[in-house]
RONUFI-370989 format. One line per 4 residues: number of its first residue (from 1); their letters; for each residue x, y, z of N, C-alpha, C. Coordinates in steps of 0.1 Angstrom, whole numbers, padded with zeros to 4 digits. Layout:
NUM> a> X:Y:Z:X:Y:Z:X:Y:Z  ...
END
This chain:
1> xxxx> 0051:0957:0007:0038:0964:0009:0033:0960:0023  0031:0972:0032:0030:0971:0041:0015:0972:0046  0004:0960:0050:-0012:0967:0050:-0012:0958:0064  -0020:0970:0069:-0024:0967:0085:-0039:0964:0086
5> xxxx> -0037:0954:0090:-0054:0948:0094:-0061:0955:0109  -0067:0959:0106:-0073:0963:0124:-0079:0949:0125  -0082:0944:0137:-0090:0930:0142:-0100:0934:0145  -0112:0926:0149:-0123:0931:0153:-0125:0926:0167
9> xxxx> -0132:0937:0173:-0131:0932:0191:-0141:0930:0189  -0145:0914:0191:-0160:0906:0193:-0167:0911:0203  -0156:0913:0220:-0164:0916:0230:-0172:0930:0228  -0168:0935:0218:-0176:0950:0221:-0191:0949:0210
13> xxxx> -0187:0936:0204:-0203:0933:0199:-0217:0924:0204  -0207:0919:0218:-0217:0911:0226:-0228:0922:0228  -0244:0911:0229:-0255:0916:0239:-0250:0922:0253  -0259:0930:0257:-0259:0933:0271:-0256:0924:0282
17> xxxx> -0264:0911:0282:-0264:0901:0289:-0254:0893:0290  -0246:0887:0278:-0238:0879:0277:-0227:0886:0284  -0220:0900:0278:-0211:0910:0281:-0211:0910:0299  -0223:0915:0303:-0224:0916:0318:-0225:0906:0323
21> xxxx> -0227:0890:0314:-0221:0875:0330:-0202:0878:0326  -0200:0878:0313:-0185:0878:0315:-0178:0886:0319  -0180:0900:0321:-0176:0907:0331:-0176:0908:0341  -0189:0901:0351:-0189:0899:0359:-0182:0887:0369
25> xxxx> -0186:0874:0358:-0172:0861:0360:-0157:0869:0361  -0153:0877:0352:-0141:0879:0351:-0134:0893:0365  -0147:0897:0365:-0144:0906:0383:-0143:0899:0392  -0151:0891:0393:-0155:0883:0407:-0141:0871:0408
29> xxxx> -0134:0868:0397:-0126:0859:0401:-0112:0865:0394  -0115:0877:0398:-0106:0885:0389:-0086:0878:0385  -0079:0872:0397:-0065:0875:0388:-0063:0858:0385  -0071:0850:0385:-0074:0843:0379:-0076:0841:0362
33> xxxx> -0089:0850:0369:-0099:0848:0354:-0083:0858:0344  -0077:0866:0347:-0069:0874:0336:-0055:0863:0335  -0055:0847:0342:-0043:0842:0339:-0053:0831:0330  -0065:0830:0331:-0071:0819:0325:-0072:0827:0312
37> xxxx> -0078:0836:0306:-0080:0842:0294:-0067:0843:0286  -0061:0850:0295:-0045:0844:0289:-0042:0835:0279  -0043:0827:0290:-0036:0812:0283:-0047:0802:0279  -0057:0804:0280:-0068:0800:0271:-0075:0813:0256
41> xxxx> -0077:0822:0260:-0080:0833:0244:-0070:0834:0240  -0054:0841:0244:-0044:0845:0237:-0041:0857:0243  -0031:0864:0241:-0026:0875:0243:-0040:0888:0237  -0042:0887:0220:-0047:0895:0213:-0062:0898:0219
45> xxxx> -0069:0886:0221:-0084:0884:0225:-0085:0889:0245  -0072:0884:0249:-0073:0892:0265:-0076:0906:0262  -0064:0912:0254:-0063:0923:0249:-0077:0934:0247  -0086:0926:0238:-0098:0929:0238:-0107:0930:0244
49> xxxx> -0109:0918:0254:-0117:0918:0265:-0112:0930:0280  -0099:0932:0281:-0095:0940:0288:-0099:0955:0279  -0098:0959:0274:-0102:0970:0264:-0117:0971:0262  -0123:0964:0260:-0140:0964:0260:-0144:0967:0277
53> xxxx> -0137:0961:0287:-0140:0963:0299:-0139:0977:0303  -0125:0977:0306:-0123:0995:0306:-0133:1008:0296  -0136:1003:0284:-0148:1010:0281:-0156:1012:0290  -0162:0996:0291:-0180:0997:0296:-0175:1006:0312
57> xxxx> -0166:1003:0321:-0164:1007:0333:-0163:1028:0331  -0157:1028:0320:-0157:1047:0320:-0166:1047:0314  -0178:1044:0312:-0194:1040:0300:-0198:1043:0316  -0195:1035:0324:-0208:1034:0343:-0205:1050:0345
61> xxxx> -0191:1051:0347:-0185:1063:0357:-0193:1072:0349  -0190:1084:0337:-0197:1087:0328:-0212:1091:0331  -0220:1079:0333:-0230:1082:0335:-0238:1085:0348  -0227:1078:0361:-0228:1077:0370:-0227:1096:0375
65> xxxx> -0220:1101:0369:-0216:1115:0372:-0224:1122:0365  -0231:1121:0354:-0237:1129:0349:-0251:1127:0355  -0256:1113:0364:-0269:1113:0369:-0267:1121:0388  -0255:1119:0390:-0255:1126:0403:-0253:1145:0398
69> xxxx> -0246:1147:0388:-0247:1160:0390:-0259:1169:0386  -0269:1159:0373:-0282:1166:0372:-0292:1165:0389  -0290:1153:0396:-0300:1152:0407:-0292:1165:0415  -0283:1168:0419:-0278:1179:0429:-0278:1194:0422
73> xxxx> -0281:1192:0410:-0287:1209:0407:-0302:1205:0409  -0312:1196:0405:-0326:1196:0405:-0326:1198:0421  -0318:1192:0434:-0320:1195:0443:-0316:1208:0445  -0305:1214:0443:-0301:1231:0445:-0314:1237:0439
77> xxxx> -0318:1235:0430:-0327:1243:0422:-0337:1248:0432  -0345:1230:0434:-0356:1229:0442:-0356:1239:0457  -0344:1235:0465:-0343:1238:0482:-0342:1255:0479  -0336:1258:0468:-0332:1277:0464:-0350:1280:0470
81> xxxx> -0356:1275:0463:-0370:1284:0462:-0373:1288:0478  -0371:1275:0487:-0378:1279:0500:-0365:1289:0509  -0350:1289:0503:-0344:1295:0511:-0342:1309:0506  -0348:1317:0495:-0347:1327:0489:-0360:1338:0498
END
């Protein structure tokens, strides 16, 4: 019998705050910090923290594009009126 456990990724249940010092520890000292989590979390737990990361990072981009493309139609919108 074969039963597969999913694991649970803790990092993606951290607060806002805690999440953003250890991602930010883990940027800032980046190929380090991914040989330290290594061999201090494990293979599994890197695994998760690399995978919660890449979230939150397509989570910025995401929203990063959706706040530049509403400001450049509010500005198309706006500038249309005086050049019509």
């Amino acid at each position: 019998m074969n039963i597969s456990i999913k694991e649970k990724n803790s990092f993606k249940e951290m607060n806002f705050i805690k999440f953003w010092l250890v991602s930010s520890l883990f940027f800032i000292t980046f190929p380090v910090s991914l040989v330290f989590c290594f061999l201090y979390l494990g293979s599994l737990r890197t695994k998760h923290l690399i995978m919660a990361l890449i979230d939150d990072i397509l989570q910025t981009i995401l929203i990063i594009i959706l706040l530049l493309s509403a400001i450049i139609y509010f500005l198309i919108n706006y500038l249309s009126m005086y050049f019509s």
